[in-house]
DRENDO-1510 file (C-alpha; in Angstrom, 1 decimal, always signed):
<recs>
REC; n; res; u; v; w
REC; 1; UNK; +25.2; -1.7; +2.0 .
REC; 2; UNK; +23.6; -5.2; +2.8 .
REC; 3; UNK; +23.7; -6.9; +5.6 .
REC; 4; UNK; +27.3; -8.9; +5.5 .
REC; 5; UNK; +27.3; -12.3; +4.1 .
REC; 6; UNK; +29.3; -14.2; +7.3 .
REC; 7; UNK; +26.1; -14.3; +9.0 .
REC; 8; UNK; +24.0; -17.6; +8.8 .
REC; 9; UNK; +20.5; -17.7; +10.6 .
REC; 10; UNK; +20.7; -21.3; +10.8 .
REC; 11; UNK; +21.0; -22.2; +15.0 .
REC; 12; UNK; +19.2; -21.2; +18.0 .
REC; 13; UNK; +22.2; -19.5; +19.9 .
REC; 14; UNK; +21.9; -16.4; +18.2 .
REC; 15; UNK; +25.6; -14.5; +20.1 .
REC; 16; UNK; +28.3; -16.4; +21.9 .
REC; 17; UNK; +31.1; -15.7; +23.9 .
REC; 18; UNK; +33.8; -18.4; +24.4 .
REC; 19; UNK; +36.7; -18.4; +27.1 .
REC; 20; UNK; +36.9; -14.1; +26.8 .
REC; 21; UNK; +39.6; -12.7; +28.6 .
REC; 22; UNK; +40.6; -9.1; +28.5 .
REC; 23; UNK; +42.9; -6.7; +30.5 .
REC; 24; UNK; +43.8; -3.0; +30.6 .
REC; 25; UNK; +47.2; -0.8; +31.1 .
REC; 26; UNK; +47.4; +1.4; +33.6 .
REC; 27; UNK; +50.5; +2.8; +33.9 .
REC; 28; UNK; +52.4; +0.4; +33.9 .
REC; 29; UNK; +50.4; -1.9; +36.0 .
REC; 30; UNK; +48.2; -5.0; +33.8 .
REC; 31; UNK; +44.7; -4.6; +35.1 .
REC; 32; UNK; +42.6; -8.1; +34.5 .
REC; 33; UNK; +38.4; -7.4; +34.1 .
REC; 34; UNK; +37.5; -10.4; +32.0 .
REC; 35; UNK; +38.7; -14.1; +33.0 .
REC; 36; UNK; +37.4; -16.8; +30.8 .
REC; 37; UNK; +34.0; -16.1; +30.5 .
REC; 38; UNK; +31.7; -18.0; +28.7 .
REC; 39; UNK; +28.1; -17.0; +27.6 .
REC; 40; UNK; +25.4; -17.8; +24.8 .
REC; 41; UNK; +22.9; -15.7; +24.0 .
REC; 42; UNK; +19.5; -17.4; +22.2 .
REC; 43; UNK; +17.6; -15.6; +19.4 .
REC; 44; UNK; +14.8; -13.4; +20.8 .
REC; 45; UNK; +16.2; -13.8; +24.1 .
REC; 46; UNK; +16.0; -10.7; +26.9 .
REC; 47; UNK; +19.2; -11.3; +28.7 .
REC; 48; UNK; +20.1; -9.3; +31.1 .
REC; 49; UNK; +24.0; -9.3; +32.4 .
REC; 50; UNK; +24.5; -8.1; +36.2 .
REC; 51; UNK; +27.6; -7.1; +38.8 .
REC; 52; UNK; +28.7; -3.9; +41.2 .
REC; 53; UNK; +31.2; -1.8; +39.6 .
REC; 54; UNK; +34.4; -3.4; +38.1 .
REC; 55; UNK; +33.1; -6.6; +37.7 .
REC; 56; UNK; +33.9; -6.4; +33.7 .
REC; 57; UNK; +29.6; -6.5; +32.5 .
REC; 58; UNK; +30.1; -3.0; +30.5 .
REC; 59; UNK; +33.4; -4.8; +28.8 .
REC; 60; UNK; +31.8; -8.3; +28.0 .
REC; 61; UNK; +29.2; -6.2; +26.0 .
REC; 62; UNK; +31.9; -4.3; +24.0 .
REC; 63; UNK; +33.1; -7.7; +23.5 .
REC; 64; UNK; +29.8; -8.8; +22.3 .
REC; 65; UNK; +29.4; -6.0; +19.9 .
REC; 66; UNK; +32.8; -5.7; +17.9 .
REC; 67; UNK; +33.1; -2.6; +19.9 .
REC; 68; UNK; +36.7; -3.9; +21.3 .
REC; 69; UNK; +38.6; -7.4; +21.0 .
REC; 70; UNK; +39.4; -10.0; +22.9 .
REC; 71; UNK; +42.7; -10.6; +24.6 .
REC; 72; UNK; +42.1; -14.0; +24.3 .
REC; 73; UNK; +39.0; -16.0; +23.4 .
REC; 74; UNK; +36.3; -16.1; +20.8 .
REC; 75; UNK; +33.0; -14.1; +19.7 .
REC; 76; UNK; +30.8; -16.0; +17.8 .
REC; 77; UNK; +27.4; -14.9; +15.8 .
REC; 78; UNK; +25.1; -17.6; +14.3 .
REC; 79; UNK; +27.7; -19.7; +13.7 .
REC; 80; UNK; +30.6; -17.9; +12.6 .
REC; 81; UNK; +33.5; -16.3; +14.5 .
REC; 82; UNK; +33.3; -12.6; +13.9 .
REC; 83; UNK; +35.7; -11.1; +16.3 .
REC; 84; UNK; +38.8; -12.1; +14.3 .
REC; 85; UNK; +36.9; -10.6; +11.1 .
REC; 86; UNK; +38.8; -8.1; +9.0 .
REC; 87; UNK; +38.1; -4.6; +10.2 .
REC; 88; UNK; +36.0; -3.7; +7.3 .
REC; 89; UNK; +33.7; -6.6; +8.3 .
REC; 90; UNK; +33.5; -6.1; +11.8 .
REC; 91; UNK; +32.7; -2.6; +10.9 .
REC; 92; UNK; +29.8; -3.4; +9.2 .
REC; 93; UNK; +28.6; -5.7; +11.7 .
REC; 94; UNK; +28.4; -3.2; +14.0 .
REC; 95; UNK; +25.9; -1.1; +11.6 .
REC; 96; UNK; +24.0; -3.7; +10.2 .
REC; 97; UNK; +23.5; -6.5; +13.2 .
REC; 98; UNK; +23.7; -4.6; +16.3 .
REC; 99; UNK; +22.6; -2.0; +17.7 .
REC; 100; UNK; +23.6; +0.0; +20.9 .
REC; 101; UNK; +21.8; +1.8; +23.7 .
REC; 102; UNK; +23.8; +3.5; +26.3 .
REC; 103; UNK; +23.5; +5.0; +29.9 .
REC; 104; UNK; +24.5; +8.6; +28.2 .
REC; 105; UNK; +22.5; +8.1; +25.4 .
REC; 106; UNK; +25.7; +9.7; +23.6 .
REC; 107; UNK; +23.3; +11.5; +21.1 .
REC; 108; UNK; +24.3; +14.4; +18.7 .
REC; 109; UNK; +23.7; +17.8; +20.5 .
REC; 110; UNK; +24.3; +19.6; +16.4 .
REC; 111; UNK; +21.5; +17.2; +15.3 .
REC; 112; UNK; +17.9; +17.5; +15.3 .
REC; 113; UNK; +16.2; +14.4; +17.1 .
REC; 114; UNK; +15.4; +13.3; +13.1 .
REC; 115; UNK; +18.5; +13.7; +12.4 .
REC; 116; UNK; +20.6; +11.4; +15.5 .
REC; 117; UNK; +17.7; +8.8; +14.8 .
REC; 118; UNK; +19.4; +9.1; +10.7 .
REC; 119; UNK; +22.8; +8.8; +11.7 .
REC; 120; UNK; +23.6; +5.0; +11.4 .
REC; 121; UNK; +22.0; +5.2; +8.1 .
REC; 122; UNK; +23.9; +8.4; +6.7 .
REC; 123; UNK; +27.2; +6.1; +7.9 .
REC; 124; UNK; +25.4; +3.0; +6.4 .
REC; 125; UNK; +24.5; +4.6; +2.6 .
REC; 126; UNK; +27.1; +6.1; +0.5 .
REC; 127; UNK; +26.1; +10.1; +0.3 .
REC; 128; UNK; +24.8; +9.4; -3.0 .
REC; 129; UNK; +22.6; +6.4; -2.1 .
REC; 130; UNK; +21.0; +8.2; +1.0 .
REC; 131; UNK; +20.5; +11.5; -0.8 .
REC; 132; UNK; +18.4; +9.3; -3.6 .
REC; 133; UNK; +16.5; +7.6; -1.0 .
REC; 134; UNK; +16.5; +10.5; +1.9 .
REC; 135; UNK; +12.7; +10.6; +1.4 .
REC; 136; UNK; +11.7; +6.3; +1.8 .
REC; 137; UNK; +14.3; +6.7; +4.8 .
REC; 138; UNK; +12.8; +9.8; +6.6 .
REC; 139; UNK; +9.5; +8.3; +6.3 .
REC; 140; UNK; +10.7; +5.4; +8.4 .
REC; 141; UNK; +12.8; +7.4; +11.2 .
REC; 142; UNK; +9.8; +9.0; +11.7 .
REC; 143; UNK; +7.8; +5.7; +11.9 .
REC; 144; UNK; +10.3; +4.5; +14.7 .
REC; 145; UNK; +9.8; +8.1; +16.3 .
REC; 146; UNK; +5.9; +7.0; +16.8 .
REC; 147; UNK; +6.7; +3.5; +18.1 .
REC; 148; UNK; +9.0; +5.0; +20.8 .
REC; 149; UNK; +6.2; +8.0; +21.1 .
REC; 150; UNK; +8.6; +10.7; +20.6 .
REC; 151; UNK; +7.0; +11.8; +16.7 .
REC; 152; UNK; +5.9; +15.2; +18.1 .
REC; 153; UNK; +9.7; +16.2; +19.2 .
REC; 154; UNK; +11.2; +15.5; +15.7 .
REC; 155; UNK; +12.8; +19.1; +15.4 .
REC; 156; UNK; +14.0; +19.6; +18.8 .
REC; 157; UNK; +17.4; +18.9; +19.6 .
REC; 158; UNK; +18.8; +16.6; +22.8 .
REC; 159; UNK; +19.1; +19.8; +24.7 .
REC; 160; UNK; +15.5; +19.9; +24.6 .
REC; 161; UNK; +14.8; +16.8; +26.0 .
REC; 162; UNK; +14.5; +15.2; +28.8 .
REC; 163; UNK; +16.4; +12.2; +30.3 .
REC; 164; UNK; +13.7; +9.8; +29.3 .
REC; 165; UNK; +13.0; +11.0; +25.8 .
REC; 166; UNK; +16.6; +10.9; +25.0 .
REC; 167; UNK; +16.9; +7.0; +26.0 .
REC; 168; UNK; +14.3; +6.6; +23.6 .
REC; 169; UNK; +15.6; +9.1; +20.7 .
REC; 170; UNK; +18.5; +6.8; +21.6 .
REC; 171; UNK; +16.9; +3.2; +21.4 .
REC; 172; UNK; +15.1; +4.8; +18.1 .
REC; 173; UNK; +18.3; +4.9; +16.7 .
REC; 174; UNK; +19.3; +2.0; +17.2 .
REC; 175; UNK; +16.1; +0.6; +16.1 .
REC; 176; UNK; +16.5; +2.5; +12.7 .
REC; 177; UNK; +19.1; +0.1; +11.4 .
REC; 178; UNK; +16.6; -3.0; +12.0 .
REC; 179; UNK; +19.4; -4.8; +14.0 .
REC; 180; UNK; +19.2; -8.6; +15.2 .
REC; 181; UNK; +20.7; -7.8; +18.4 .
REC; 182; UNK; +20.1; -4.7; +20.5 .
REC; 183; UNK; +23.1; -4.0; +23.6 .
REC; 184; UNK; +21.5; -1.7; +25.9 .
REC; 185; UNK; +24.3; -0.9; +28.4 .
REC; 186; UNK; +23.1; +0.8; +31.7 .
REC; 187; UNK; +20.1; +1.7; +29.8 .
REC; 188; UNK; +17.8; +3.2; +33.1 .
REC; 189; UNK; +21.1; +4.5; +35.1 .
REC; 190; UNK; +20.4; +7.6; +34.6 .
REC; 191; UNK; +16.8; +8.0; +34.7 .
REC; 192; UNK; +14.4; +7.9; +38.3 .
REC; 193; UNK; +12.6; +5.6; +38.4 .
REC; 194; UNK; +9.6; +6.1; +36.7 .
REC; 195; UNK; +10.8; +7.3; +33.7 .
REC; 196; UNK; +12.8; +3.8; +33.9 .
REC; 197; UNK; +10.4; +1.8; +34.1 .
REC; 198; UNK; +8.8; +3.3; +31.1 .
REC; 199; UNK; +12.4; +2.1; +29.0 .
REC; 200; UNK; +12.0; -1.2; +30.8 .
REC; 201; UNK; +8.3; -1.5; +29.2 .
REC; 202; UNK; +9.3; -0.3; +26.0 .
REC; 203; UNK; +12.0; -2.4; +25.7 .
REC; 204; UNK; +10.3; -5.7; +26.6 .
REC; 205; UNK; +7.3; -4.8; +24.2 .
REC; 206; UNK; +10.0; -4.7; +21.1 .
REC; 207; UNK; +11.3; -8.1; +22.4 .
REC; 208; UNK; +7.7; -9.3; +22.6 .
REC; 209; UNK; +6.5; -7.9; +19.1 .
REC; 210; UNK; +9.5; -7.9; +17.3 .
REC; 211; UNK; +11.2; -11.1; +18.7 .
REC; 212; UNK; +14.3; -8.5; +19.0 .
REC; 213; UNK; +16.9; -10.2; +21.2 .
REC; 214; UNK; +17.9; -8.0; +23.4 .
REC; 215; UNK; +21.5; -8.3; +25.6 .
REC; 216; UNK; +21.4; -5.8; +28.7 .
REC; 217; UNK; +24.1; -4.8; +31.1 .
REC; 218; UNK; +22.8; -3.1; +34.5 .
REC; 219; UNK; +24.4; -3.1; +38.7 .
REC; 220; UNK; +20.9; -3.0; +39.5 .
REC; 221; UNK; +19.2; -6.2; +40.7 .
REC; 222; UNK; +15.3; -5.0; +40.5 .
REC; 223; UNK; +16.2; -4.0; +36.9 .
REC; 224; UNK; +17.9; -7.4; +35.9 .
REC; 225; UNK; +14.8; -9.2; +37.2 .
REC; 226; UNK; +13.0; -7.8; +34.2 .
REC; 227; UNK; +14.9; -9.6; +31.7 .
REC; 228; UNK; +13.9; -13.2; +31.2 .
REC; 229; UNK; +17.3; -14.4; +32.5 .
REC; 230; UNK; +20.3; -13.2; +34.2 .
REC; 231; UNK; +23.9; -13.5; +33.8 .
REC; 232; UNK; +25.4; -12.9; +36.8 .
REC; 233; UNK; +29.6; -11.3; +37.0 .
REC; 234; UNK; +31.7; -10.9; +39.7 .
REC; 235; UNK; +35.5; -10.1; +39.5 .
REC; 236; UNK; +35.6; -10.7; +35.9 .
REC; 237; UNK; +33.7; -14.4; +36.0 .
REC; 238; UNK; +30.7; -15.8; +35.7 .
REC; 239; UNK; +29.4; -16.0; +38.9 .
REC; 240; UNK; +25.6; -17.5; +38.3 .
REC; 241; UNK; +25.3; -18.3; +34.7 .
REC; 242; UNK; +21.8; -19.3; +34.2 .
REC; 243; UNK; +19.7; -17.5; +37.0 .
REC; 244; UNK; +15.9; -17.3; +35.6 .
REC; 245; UNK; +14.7; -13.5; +36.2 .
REC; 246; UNK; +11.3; -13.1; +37.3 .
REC; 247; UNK; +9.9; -10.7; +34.6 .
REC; 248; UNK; +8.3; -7.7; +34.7 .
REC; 249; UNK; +6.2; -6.9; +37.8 .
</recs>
């Protein structure tokens, strides 16, 4: 499956979000978490979007990423609106132009560490086409395995990991599908700090060396300060919109 032909790489702002608003149900009580926010994204940029619990970060990156819709507003992706996309499309988005790192790394415990790094491919590929090319695509999961220095854990499975070598087993795998954006969402939460740092570092050296952009979502203020700049929530709006971060320390 190639990479869907919607996407132009023709302007700077590489992901954009225009006038998003989005609410819940519960019960039978409207809850409101996004109100009319506005944010652009630029290609290789390391953005990082902060706010305390609530304040609708986690659900402007599921916005971002085709991973929900919009109430009301507008996603847009070098130039085209994609969150209005047929299903099919957005589906394929998903797997070919994003990838997704998340606080609880949400890995395969049946799967070898190989294996979870496979997985967007095996959904990607037709069982046909992966089987024929099983070989050329092992050869680079294990490639990705070196650059996030997990290649000697290949055959163990997540249960046999730590905390920090599943983040990476997890950014790996996101890595696998060379996406243009990667949405890492709470990406250190659940690692001390030392081990979080060691993300941090890894993932500012692929937006260094691979010009990846990368879109993060974190509540913690010493980890948004490693991005280049931060979007800042609160209640569901932009509440600083173009704060520059200080980098890494």
């Amino acid at each position: 499956m190639s990479q869907p032909s919607v996407i132009s790489m023709n302007e700077p702002v590489h992901l954009r979000a225009k006038a998003l608003d989005k609410s819940y149900r519960k019960g039978e009580h409207k809850v409101p978490v996004l109100r009319g926010v506005d944010v652009k994204v630029n290609r290789g940029e390391f953005l990082s979007i902060v706010g305390q619990s609530g304040s609708g970060k986690s659900t402007l990156m599921h916005l971002l990423g085709l991973l929900d819709v919009p109430d009301v507003g507008e996603v847009w992706l070098e130039g085209t609106r994609i969150d209005n996309l047929p299903e099919r499309t957005r589906d394929e988005l998903r797997n070919n132009v994003f990838g997704f790192v998340f606080q609880f790394y949400h890995l395969l415990p049946e799967l070898s560490l190989l294996e979870n790094i496979l997985s967007p491919l095996m959904i990607r590929y037709s069982i046909w086409e992966y089987l024929r090319r099983k070989s050329e695509l092992k050869e680079q999961a294990v490639e990705i395995a070196k650059q996030v220095g997990l290649d000697h854990r290949l055959r163990h499975r997540p249960s046999e990991l730590s905390g920090g070598e599943m983040q990476r087993a997890a950014i790996a795998r996101a890595l696998i599908a060379r996406p243009n954006v990667l949405l890492a969402d709470e990406p250190t939460g659940n690692l001390d700090s030392r081990t979080g740092g060691d993300i941090m570092e890894l993932l500012h050296k692929l937006n260094e060396e691979q010009q990846l952009t990368i879109l993060m979502v974190t509540h913690d203020d010493n980890i948004a300060r490693q991005a280049e700049r931060i979007v800042r929530l609160s209640e569901g709006r932009i509440q600083s919109l173009n704060e520059a971060a200080q980098g890494v320390a």
